[in-house]
LOGU-751354 format. One record per residue: x, y, z of N, C-alpha, C in turn. Coordinates in steps of 0.2 Angstrom, whole numbers, padded with zeros to 4 digits, always signed. Layout:
<sites>
XYZXYZXYZ/...
</sites>
This chain:
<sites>
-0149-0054+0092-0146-0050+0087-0139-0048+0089/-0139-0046+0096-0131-0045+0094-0127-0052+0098/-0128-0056+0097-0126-0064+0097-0123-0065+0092/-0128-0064+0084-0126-0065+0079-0121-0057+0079/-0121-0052+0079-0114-0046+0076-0109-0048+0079/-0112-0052+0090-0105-0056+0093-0101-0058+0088/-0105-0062+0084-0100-0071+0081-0096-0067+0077/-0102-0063+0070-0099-0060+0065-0092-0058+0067/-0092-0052+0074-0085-0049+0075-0080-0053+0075/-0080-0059+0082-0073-0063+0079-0072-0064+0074/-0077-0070+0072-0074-0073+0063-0071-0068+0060/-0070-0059+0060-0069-0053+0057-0063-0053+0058/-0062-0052+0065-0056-0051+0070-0051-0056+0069/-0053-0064+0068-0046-0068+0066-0045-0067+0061/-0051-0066+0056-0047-0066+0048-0045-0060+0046/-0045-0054+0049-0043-0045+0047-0040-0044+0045/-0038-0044+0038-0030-0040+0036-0027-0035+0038/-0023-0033+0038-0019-0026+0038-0020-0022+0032/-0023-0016+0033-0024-0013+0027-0020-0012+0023/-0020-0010+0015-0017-0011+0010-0010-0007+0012/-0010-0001+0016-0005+0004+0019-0002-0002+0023/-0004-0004+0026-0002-0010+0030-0003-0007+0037/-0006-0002+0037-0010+0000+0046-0012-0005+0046/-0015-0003+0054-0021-0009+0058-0026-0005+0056/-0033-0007+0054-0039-0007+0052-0042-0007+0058/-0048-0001+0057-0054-0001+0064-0052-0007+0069/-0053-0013+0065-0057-0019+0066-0051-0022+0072/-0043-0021+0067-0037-0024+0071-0037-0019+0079/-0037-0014+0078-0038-0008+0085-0044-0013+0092/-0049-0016+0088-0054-0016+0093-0051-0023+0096/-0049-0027+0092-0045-0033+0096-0041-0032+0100/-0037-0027+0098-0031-0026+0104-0034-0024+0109/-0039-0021+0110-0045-0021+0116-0049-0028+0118/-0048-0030+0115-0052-0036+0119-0060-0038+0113/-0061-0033+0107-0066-0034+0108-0067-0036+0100/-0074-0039+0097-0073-0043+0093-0074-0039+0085/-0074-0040+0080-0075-0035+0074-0081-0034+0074/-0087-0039+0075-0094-0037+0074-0096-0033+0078/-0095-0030+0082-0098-0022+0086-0098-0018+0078/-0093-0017+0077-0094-0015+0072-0096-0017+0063/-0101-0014+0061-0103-0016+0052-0095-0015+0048/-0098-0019+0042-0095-0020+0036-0093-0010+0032/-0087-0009+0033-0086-0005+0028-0085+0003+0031/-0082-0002+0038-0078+0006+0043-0072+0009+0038/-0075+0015+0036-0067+0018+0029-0060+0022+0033/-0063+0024+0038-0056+0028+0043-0056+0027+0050/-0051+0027+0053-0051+0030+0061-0047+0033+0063/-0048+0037+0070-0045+0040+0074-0043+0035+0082/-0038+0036+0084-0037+0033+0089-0033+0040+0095/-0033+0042+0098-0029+0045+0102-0027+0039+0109/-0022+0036+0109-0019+0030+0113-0020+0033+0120/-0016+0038+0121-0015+0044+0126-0023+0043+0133/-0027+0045+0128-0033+0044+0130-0039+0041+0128/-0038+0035+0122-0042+0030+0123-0048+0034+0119/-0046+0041+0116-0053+0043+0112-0053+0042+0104/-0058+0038+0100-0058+0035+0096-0062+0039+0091/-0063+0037+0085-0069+0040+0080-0069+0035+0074/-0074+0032+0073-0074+0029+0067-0079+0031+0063/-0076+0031+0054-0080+0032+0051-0082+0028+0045/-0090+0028+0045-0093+0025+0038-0095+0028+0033/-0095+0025+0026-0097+0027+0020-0105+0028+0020/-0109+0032+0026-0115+0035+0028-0118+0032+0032/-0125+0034+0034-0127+0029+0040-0127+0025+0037/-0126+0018+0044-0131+0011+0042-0137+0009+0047/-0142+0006+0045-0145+0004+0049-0146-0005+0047/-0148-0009+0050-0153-0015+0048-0152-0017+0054/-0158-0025+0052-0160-0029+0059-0157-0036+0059/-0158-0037+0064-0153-0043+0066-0158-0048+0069/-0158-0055+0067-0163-0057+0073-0170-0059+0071/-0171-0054+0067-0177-0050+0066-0180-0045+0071/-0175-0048+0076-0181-0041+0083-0176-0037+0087/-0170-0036+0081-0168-0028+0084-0165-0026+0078/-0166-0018+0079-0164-0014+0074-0159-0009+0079/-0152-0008+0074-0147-0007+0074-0148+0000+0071/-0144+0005+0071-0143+0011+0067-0137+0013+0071/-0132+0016+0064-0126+0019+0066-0127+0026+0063/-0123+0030+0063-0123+0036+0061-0116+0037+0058/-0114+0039+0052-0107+0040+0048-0102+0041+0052/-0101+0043+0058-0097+0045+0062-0099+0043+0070/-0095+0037+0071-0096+0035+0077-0089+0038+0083/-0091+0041+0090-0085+0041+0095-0086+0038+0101/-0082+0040+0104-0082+0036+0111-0074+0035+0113/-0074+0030+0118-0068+0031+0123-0065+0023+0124/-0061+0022+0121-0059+0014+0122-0054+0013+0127/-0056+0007+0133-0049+0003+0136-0051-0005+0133/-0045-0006+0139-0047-0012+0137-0053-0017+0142/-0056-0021+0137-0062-0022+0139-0069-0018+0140/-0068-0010+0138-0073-0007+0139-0074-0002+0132/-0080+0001+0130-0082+0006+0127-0085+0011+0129/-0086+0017+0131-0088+0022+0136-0090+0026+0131/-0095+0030+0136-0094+0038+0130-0095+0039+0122/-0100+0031+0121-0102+0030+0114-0106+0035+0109/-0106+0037+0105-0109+0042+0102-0110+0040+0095/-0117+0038+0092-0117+0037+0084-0120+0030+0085/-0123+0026+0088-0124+0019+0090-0132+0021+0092/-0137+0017+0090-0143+0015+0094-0146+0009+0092/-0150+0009+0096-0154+0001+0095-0162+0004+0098/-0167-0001+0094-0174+0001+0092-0176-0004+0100/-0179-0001+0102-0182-0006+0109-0190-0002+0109/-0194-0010+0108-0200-0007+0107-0202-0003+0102/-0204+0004+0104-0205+0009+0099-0201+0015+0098/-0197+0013+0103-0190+0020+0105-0184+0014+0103/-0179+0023+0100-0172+0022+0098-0171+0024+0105/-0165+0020+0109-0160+0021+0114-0151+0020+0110/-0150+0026+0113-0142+0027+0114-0138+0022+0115/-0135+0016+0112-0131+0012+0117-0123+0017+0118/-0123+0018+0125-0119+0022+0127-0111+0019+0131/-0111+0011+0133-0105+0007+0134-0108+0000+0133/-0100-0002+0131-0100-0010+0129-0095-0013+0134/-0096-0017+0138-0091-0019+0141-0090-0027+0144/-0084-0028+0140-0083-0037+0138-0082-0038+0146/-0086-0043+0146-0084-0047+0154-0083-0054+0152/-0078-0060+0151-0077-0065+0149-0079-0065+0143/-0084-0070+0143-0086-0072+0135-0093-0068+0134/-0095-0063+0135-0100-0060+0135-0098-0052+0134/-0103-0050+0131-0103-0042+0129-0108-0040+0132/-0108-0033+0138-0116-0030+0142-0115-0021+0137/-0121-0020+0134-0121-0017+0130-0127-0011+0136/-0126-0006+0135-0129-0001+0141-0131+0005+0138/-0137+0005+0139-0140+0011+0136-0142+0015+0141/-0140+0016+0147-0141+0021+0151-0144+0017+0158/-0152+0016+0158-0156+0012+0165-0157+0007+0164/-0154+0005+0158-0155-0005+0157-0147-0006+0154/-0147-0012+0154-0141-0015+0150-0145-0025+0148/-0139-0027+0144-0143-0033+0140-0135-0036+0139/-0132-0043+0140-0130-0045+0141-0129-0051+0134/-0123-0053+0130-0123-0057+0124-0119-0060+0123/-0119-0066+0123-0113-0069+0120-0107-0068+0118/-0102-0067+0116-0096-0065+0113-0097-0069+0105/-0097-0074+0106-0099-0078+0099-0103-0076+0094/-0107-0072+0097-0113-0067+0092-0109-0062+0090/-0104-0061+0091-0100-0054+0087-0094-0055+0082/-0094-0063+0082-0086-0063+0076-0087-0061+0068/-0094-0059+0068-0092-0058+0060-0098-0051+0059/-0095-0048+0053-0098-0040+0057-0102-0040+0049/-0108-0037+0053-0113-0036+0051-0116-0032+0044/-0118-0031+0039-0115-0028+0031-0123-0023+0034/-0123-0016+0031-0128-0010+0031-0131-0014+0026/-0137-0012+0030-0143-0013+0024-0147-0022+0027/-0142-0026+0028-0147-0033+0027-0144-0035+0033/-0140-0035+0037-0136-0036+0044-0132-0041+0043/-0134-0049+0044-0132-0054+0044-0134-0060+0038/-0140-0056+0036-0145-0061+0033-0143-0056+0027/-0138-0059+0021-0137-0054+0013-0138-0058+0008/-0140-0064+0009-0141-0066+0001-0142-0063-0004/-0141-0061-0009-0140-0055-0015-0150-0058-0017/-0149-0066-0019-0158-0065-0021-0163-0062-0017/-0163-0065-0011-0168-0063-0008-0169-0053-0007/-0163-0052-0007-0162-0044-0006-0165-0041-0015/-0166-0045-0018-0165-0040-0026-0173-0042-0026/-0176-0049-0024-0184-0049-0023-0186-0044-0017/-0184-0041-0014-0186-0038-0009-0189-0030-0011/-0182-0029-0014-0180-0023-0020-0187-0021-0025/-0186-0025-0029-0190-0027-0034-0199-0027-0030/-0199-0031-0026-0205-0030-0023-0207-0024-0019/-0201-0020-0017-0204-0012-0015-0207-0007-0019/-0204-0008-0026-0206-0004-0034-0215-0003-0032/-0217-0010-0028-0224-0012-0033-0229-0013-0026/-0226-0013-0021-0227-0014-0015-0224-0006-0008/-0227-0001-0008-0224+0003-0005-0225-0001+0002/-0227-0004+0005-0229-0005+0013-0226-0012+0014/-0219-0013+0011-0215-0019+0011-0210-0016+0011/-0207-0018+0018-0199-0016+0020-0193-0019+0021/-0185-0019+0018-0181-0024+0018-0179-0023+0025/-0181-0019+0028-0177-0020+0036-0182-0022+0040/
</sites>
């Protein structure tokens, strides 16, 4: 799972525009750190950068959650923070991932080469950089093809114990 948000983020990262103000976007911010757009989902609306100190805040148009993989489940919360340098994400806050039957905190992310070590406190997990170039959309992660997501829809009306995530 996050192999594929890996990929997604660069793909994201090369092609970013500058937003329509012509600021740098979330996404431009996180390159200049080393790191790829798919860390983060589709539809980051503002940020906060203090340069000074490397503390950040990004915001979404409400949680997101979905799965990636099929065997991890992602959830952000509308308001992510934390602490950027380069190469590292500290001090994360608004980020978790489902392991097993617990949500854990992913609390740093920190790019070594081509690899991203995502840490949740007593463990960490280790990913290709290539799984983050293109950043992952709320709701369907990487897998959005509109039919299958409207059969899915459609099949929840008439099936409660059928789940799009």
């Amino acid at each position: 799972m996050l192999r594929v948000i890996g990929t997604a983020f660069l793909l994201l990262l090369l092609s970013v525009p500058l937003s329509s103000s012509g600021a740098p976007t979330a996404y431009d911010v996180l390159a200049g750190y080393h790191f790829p757009e798919g860390i983060l989902p589709k539809g980051v609306t503002g940020y906060e950068l203090d340069e000074s100190t490397g503390k950040f805040r990004a915001d979404l148009n409400g949680s997101c959650s979905f799965s990636l993989e099929g065997s991890y489940q992602l959830s952000y919360q509308s308001t992510i923070t934390g602490h950027i340098s380069e190469n590292r994400l500290t001090d994360l806050r608004g980020v978790s991932v489902k392991v097993l039957f617990f949500w854990l905190n992913i609390l740093e992310v920190v790019r070594t080469g081509d690899h991203l070590d995502f840490s949740v406190g007593v463990a960490s997990a280790s990913f290709a950089l290539d799984n983050f170039f293109v950043s992952p959309q709320c709701g369907c992660g990487l897998d959005c093809d509109p039919l299958r997501l409207r059969k899915l829809k459609l099949g929840t009306r008439t099936n409660p114990y059928l789940s799009s995530t």
